[in-house]
C-alpha positions, 0 to 999 in steps of 0.5 A: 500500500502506498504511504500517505504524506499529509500537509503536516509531512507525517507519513502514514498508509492509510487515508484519515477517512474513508472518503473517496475525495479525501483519499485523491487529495492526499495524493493529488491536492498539493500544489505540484503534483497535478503540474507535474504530471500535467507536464508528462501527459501533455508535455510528453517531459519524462526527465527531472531536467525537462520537467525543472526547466520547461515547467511554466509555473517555474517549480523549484528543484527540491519541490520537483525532487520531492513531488516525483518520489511521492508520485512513485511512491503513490504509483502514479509514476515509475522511475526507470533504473538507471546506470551512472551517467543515464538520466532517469525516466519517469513513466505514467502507471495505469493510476496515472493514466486515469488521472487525464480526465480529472485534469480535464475536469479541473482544466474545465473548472479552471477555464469557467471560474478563473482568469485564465489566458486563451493559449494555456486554455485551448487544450482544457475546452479541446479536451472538454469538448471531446470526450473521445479525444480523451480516449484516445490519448489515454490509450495513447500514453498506455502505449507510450507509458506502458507499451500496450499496443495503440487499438487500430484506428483510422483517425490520426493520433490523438497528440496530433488531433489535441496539437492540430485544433491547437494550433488552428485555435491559437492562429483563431480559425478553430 
């Protein structure tokens, strides 16, 4: 069983409650770790240093360092063995795969009762706008994350439809 950390820093392994919201806030609710793993789903960032330094909300090193072990220990992330000299991968588990729609569902509420700004917003209304686009990029990153093979389809893939209507948004002819 993964070990909780709450706000205070006390480890413990079970959740204070039985409340499913509660047991996803005390893994989920602090202020990094959605980023971060924001930032590997859409960012495609598997390595500490790409995540440090094209990260936009400028997460300090020692908040990075701290977040990628709690998502390991959580089992959200998996961290590839590495020799000396290797830079260390991190890799989504099927935990963190079934995150992306809670990121949508945040990204949707964030775009409705935030400021926000267009271009950091097109992919939350894309995303919210397309359920099976949401679909498509799990079984996307289950592919890359996980090596399951990518279900045959005659559509493009779904990283390519998100960055084309992205693209087309920005430009202002979506």
């Amino acid at each position: 069983m993964p070990i909780a950390t709450t706000w205070e820093g006390e480890l413990r392994s079970e959740p204070r409650s039985g409340c499913a919201i509660n047991a996803a806030v005390e893994v989920l609710g602090d202020s990094w770790s959605l980023i971060v793993l924001r930032d590997i789903v859409f960012g495609n960032r598997r390595h500490f240093r790409e995540l440090l330094t094209l990260n936009d909300e400028s997460i300090a090193s020692n908040m990075l360092s701290s977040r990628l072990k709690k998502l390991v220990d959580e089992g959200l992330l998996t961290r590839a063995d590495t020799v000396r000299g290797q830079k260390a991968a991190y890799s989504l588990t099927e935990a963190g795969i079934q995150v992306v729609p809670v990121m949508v569902a945040l990204g949707t509420w964030g775009m409705n009762h935030r400021p926000t700004s267009h271009e950091l917003t097109v992919r939350a209304r894309i995303l919210a706008e397309s359920p099976e686009l949401v679909d498509d990029l799990m079984d996307e990153l289950r592919e890359a994350h996980l090596g399951v093979a990518l279900p045959e389809s005659p559509r493009p893939r779904a990283s390519e439809r998100l960055q084309a209507e992205y693209e087309a948004a920005v430009r202002g002819t979506a």
